[in-house]
LOFIBA-459884 format. One record per residue (C-alpha): x negated, y negated, z negated; residue in three letters. Coordinates in steps of 0.25 Angstrom, whole numbers, padded with zeros to 4 digits, always signed. Layout:
! residues N
XYZALA...
This chain:
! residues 565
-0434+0106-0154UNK-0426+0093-0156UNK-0419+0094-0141UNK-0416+0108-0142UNK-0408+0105-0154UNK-0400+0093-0146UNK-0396+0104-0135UNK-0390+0113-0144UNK-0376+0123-0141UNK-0371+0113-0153UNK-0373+0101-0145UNK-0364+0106-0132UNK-0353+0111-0139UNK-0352+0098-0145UNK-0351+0090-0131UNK-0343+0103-0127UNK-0333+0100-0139UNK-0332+0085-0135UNK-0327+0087-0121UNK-0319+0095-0125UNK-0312+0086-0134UNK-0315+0075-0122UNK-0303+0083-0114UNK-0295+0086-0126UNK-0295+0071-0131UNK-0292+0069-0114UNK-0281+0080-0113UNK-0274+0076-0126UNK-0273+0061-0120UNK-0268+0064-0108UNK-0258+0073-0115UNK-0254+0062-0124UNK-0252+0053-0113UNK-0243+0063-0106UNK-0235+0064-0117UNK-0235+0049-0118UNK-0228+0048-0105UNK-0219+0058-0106UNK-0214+0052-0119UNK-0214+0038-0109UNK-0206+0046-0100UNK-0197+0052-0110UNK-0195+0039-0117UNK-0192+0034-0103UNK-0181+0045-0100UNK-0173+0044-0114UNK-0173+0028-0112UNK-0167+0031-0096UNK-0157+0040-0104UNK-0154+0030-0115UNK-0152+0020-0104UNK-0144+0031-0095UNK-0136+0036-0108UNK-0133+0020-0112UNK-0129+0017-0098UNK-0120+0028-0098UNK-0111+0025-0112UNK-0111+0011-0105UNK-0106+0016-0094UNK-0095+0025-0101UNK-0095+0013-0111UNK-0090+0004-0098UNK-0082+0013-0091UNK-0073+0015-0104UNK-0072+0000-0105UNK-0067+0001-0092UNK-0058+0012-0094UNK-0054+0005-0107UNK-0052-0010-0099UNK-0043-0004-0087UNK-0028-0007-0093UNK-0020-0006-0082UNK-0024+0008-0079UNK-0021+0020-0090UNK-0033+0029-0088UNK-0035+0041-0095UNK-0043+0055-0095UNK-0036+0068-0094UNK-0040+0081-0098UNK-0038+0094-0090UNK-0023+0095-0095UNK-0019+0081-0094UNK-0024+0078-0109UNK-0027+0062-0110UNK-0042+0062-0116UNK-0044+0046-0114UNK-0039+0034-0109UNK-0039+0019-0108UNK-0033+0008-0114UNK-0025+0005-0100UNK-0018+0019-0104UNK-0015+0014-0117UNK-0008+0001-0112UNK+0000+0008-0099UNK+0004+0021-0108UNK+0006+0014-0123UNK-0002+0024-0128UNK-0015+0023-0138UNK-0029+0033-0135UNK-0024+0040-0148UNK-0011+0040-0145UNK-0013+0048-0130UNK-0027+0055-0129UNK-0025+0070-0130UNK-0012+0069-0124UNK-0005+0074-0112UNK-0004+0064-0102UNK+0009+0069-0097UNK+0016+0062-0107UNK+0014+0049-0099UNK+0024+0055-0088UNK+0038+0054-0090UNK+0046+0065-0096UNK+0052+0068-0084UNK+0039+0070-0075UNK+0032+0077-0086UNK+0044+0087-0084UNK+0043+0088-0070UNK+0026+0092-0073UNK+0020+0077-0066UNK+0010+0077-0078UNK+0004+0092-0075UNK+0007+0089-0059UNK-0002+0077-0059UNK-0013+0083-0066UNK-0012+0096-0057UNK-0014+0087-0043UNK-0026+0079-0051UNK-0030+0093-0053UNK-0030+0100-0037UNK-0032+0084-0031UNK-0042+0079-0040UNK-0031+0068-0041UNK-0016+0065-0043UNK-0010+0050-0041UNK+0005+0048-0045UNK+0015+0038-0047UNK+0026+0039-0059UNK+0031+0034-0069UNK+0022+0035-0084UNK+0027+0034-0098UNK+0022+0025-0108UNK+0022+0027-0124UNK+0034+0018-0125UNK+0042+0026-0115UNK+0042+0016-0105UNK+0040+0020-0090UNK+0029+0014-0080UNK+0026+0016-0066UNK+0011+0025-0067UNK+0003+0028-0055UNK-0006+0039-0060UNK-0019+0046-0054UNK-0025+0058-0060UNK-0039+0060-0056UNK-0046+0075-0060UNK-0059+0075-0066UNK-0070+0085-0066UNK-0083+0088-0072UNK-0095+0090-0065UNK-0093+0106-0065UNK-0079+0103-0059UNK-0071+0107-0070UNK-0059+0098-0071UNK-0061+0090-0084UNK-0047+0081-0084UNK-0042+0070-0077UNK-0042+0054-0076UNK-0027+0048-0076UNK-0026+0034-0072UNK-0012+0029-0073UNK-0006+0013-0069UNK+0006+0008-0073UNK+0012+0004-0057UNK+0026+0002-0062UNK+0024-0013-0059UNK+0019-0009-0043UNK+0030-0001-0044UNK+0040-0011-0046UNK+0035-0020-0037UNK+0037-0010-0024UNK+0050-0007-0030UNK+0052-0022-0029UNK+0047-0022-0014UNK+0054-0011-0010UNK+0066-0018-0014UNK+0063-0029-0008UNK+0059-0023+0007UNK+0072-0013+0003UNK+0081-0027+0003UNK+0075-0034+0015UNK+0078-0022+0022UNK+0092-0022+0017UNK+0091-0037+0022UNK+0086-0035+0036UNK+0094-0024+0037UNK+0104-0033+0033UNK+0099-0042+0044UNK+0098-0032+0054UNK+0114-0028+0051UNK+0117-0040+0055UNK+0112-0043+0069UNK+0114-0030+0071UNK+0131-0035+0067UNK+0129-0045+0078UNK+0124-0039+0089UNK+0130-0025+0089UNK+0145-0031+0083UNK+0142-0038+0097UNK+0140-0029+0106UNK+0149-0018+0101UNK+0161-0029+0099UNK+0159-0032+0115UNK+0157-0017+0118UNK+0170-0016+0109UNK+0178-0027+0116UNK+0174-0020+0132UNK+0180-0006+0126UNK+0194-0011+0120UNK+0197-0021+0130UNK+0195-0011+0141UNK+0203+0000+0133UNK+0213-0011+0129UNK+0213-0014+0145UNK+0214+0002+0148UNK+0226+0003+0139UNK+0234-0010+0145UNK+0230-0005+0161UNK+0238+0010+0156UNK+0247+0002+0149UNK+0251-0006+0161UNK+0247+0006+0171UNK+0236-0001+0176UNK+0227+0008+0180UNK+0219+0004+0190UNK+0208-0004+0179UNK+0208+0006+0171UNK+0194+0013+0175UNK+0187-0001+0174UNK+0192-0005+0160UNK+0185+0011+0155UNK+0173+0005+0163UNK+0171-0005+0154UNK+0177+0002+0141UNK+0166+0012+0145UNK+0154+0002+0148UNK+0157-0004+0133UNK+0158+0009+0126UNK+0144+0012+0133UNK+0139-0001+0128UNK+0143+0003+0113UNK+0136+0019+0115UNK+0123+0010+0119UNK+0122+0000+0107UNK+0124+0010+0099UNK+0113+0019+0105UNK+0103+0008+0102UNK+0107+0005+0087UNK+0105+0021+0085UNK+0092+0020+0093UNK+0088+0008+0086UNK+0090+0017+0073UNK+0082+0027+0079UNK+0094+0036+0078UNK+0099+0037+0091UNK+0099+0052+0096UNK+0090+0055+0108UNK+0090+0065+0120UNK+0075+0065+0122UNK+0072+0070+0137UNK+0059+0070+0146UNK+0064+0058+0152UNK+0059+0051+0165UNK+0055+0038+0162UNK+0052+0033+0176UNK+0066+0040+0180UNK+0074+0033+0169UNK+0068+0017+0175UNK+0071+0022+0188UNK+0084+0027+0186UNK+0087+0013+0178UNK+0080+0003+0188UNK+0095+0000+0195UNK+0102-0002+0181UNK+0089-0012+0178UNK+0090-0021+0189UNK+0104-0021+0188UNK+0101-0026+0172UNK+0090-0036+0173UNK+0096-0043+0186UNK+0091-0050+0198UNK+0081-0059+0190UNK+0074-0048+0184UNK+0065-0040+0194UNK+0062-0026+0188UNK+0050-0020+0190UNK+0047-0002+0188UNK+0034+0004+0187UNK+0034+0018+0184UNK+0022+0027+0183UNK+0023+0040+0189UNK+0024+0055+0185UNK+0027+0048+0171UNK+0029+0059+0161UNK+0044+0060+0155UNK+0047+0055+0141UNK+0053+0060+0130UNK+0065+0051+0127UNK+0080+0049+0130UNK+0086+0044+0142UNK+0096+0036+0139UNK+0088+0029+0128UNK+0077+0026+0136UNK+0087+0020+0148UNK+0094+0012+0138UNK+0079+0008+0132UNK+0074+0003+0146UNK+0089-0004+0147UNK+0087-0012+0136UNK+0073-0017+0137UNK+0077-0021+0151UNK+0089-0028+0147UNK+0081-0035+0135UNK+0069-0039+0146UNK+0081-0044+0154UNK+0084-0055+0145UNK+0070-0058+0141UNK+0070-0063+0157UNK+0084-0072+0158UNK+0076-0078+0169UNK+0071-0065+0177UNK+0059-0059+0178UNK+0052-0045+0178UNK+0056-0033+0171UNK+0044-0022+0172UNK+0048-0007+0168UNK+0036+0003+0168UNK+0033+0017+0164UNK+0018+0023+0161UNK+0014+0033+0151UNK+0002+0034+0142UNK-0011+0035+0147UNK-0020+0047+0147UNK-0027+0050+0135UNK-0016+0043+0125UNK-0016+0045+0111UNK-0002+0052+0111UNK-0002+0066+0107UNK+0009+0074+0115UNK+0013+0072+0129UNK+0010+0056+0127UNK+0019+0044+0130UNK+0025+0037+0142UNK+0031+0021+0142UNK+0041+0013+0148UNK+0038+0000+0147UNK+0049-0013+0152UNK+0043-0026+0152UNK+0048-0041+0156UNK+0043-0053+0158UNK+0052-0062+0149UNK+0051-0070+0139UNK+0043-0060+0128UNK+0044-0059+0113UNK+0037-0067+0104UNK+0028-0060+0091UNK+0041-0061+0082UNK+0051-0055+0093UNK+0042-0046+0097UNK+0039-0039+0084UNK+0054-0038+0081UNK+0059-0034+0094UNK+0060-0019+0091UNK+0067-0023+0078UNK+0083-0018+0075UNK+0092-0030+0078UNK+0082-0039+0082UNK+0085-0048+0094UNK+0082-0061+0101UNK+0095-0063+0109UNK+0107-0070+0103UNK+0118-0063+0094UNK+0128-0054+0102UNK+0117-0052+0114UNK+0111-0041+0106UNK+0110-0030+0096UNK+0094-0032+0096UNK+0095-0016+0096UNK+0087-0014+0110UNK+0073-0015+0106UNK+0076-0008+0093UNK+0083+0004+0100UNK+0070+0006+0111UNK+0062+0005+0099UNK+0070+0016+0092UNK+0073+0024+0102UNK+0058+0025+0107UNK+0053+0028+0093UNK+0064+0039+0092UNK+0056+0046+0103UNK+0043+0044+0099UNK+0041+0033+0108UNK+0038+0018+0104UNK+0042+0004+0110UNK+0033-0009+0110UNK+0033-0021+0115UNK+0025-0031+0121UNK+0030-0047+0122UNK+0024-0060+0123UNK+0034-0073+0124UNK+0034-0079+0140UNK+0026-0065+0142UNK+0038-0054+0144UNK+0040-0041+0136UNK+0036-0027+0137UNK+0042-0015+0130UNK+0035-0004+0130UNK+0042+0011+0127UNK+0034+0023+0123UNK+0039+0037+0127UNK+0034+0050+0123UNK+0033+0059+0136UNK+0040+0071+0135UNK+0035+0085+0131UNK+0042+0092+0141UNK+0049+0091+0155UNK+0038+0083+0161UNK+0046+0083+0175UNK+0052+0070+0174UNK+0068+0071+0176UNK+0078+0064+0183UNK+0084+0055+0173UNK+0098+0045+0178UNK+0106+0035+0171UNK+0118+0047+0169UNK+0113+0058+0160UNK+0127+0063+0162UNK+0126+0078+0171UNK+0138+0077+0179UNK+0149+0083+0172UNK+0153+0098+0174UNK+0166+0103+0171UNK+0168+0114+0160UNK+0172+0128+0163UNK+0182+0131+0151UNK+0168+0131+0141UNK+0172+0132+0126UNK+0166+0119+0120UNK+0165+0117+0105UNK+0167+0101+0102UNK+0166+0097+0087UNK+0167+0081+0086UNK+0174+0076+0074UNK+0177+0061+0080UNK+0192+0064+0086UNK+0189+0056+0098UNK+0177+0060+0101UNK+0182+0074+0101UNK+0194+0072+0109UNK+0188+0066+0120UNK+0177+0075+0120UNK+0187+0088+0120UNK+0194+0082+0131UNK+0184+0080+0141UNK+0176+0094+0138UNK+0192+0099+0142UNK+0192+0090+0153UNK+0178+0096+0160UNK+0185+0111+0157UNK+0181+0115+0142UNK+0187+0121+0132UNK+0185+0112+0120UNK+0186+0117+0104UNK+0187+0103+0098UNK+0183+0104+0082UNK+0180+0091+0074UNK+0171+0096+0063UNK+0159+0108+0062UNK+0169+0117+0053UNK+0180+0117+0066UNK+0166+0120+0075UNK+0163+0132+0067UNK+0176+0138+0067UNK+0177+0137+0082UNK+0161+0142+0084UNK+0166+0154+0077UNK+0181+0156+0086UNK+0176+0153+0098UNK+0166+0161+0105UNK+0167+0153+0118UNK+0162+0141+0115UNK+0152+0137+0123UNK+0147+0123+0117UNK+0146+0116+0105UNK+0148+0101+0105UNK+0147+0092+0092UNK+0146+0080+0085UNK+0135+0078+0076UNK+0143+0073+0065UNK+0154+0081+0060UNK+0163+0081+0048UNK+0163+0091+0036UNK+0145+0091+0035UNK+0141+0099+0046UNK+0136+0091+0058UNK+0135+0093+0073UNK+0121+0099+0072UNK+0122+0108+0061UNK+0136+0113+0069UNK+0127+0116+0079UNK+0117+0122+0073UNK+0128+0132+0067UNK+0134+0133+0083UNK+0120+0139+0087UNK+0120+0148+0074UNK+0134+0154+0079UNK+0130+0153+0094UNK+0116+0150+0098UNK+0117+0147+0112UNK+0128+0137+0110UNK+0124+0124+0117UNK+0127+0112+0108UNK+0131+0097+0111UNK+0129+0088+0098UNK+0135+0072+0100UNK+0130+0062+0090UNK+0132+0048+0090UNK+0123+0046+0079UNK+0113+0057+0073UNK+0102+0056+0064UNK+0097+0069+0065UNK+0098+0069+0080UNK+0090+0057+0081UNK+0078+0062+0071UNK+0078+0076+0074UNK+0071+0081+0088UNK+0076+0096+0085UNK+0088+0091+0081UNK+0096+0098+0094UNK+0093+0112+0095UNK+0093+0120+0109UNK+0105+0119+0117UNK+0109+0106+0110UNK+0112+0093+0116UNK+0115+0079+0108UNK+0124+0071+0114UNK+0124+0055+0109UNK+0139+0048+0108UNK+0144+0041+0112UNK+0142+0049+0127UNK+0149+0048+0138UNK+0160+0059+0145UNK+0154+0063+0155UNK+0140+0065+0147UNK+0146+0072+0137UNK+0152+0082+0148UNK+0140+0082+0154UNK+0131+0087+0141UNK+0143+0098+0139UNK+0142+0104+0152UNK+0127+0104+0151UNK+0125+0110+0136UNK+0133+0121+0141UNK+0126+0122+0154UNK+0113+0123+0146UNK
């Protein structure tokens, strides 16, 4: 009876109940330990974000220090509408102002009051606005109305949404920088005034030189002309004009090279021959260098015609002949060459050709070398040189695009090389001779319309046209020209000077020719015009520039051709 009682129902619940509590006890444990790490872990996370928050106020603590520490800069926050919300103690010393004093202020008033009125603070803030930034240069005022020299960038700034939020300014007080290039820039402005000085003067010595000579040869044969009439000795005449005329031409020619030099020299660019120009020059060459100096030609054929004007080109060669001349007192060889650019150059257009001349003189040292292209600059002795030559080639070829270099050692000779740009058009190369000059043709009763203010000028002019057979109407300024263009239904060219009298000049008379007639061909003469020189669509269709001073005979010419077509 006794183990029937141990086995009882009572008995299993009881070790029922017990395991139960068992996984209770077991479950409640880990539970508790859960939330024990989690409390770790959260524990963890607000320390990370203490740390994370702490670092972040030193961060903001360190970068308003910094803000605070920078002196020589003002910077400062802008709101959307230009409104200063902070801003550093460098504002405070560059301004006058205190924090108190400025924040919630327009920072317009730090423009002066006559920027303001023009809208510079609004302007500024608009470019920040559409640029994200605007940087300026002007002048700032301070408190004390004192002015300073700002440079001032205006950065936008936006939130992470990109709503613009305001704007940082920072501004610097350059008026010190500022003084300093005004100083600089007087001084480069009174060397140049100097060298130019400089240059004034060896250009008195050489030109007053050579036009005192050129000067001499004119009167004394004039002053020989006049006694030969005098005395009816008439038979030397024709010589002393001979050399009267050679002089003259000397003069036309050093004053081609002081325009060219200044790059002002008005041009006829042509497709021009190159390898006809050094043949058609050879005889004058040989002749130049003498018997000492063997000349030697290579040209390279089917060369393509360059853009450039013939006479300049002629005198160019001439010159670097006669300088390779005296660099080989002694002899020796003088080497002339064409070539043009390789294929597959990096010129855009039709390309390049070159014209080299080369000696084998004496050369240039680094110094000579670097200021042999220099106005003025020359090696030979006062009087025997305006030191214009290399200066003019070197003007003359950048006026058409071109370039000029040279290549020297000393003992090693000299080479000079001349860059061309080939011509667009006209690839046929032409004939080209010494004489541009068409053989004159006599009129046939034309009406020609001179307007020439110079009394000389047009005197001589009106009596050859009459003497080849025109009827000439002589006027001295554009109101005369008009009045005649208007009379005289006839008239069958128009020739001018370029500067006239009373504000009208040669080019606009003609422009108001063609607006009367349209078909009217047109002769401009300049000796000296800027806009000619500049200007590539300076003559209009039908047009011709002809350069004084010009010979008779070429004037004639380009009058029976203009009207010719």
């Amino acid at each position: 009876m006794t183990e029937d009682r141990d086995h009882s129902p009572h008995t299993g619940a009881n070790v029922a109940l017990m395991a139960l509590n068992e996984v209770l006890e077991r479950r409640v444990a880990e539970r508790t330990q859960a939330l024990a790490a989690a409390n770790q872990r959260l524990q963890q996370e607000i320390a990370e974000r203490e740390r994370a928050e702490a670092a972040v106020r030193r961060t903001e603590q360190l970068f308003r220090l910094l803000v605070q520490g920078v002196t020589d800069y003002a910077l400062y926050m802008l709101d959307p509408n230009g409104i200063v919300t902070s801003w550093n103690t460098g504002a405070e010393r560059i301004k006058g102002y205190t924090t108190d004093e400025i924040l919630g202020q327009s920072f317009a008033r730090f423009y002066t009051p006559e920027d303001a009125a023009a809208g510079e603070p609004a302007r500024a803030l608009k470019a920040a606005r559409e640029r994200g930034r605007d940087e300026h240069e002007t002048w700032h005022v301070r408190k004390d109305g004192s002015r300073f020299w700002a440079n001032v960038v205006i950065d936008s700034i936006y939130d992470e949404d990109g709503t613009l939020i305001g704007f940082a300014k920072i501004t610097r007080d350059v008026t010190e920088r500022r003084r300093t290039q005004e100083d600089l820039d007087l001084a480069r402005e009174a060397l140049f005034q100097s060298r130019k000085m400089e240059a004034i003067g060896q250009l008195t010595g050489g030109v007053a030189h050579d036009f005192n000579n050129i000067l001499t040869g004119i009167i004394g044969a004039l002053d020989l002309v006049r006694r030969r009439l005098e005395a009816g000795r008439t038979g030397e005449i024709l010589r002393y004009v001979e050399v009267a005329s050679t002089a003259a031409n000397r003069a036309a020619s050093l004053t081609a090279r002081l325009l060219a030099f200044g790059r002002r020299q008005p041009l006829t660019v042509t497709s021009v021959d190159l390898n006809g120009i050094v043949l058609s020059m050879a005889d004058l060459l040989r002749r130049t260098m003498g018997e000492a100096i063997e000349i030697e030609i290579g040209l390279e054929p089917d060369l393509p015609c360059a853009a450039t004007d013939v006479n300049q080109i002629e005198n160019a060669i001439l010159n670097l002949a006669i300088n390779a001349r005296d660099a080989m007192p002694a002899g020796g060889r003088l080497t002339i060459r064409t070539e043009r650019e390789p294929p597959g150059g990096t010129a855009e257009g039709p390309g390049f050709v070159f014209l080299t001349v080369a000696d084998t003189g004496r050369g240039m040292d680094t110094d000579v070398r670097e200021k042999a292209f220099e106005p003025f600059f020359t090696t030979k002795a006062l009087g025997q040189g305006t030191g214009l030559g290399l200066s003019m080639i070197y003007g003359f070829m950048k006026q058409i695009g071109g370039n000029a270099e040279i290549a020297s050692e000393p003992g090693a000779g000299t080479l000079v090389r001349l860059t061309l740009p080939i011509a667009a058009a006209d690839p046929t190369p032409r004939e080209v001779s010494r004489d541009e000059a068409a053989p004159v043709t006599s009129g046939a009763g034309e009406t020609i319309l001179l307007v020439e203010d110079d009394p000389d000028i047009r005197a001589l002019a009106q009596e050859t046209l009459r003497e080849q057979g025109y009827r000439v109407i002589a006027c001295e300024d554009a109101a005369g020209a008009r009045t005649a263009l208007r009379a005289d239904a006839g008239i069958a060219l128009l020739v001018t000077d370029f500067g006239l009298p009373g504000g009208t000049n040669g080019r606009a008379l003609a422009a108001e020719a063609r607006a009367m007639r349209p078909s009217l061909p047109i002769i401009l003469m300049t000796g000296y015009a800027d806009e000619a020189a500049d200007r590539p669509d300076f003559l209009g269709p039908g047009m011709v520039l002809l350069t004084k001073p010009f010979a008779l005979d070429t004037f004639t010419a380009r009058v029976r051709g203009s009207l010719d077509g």
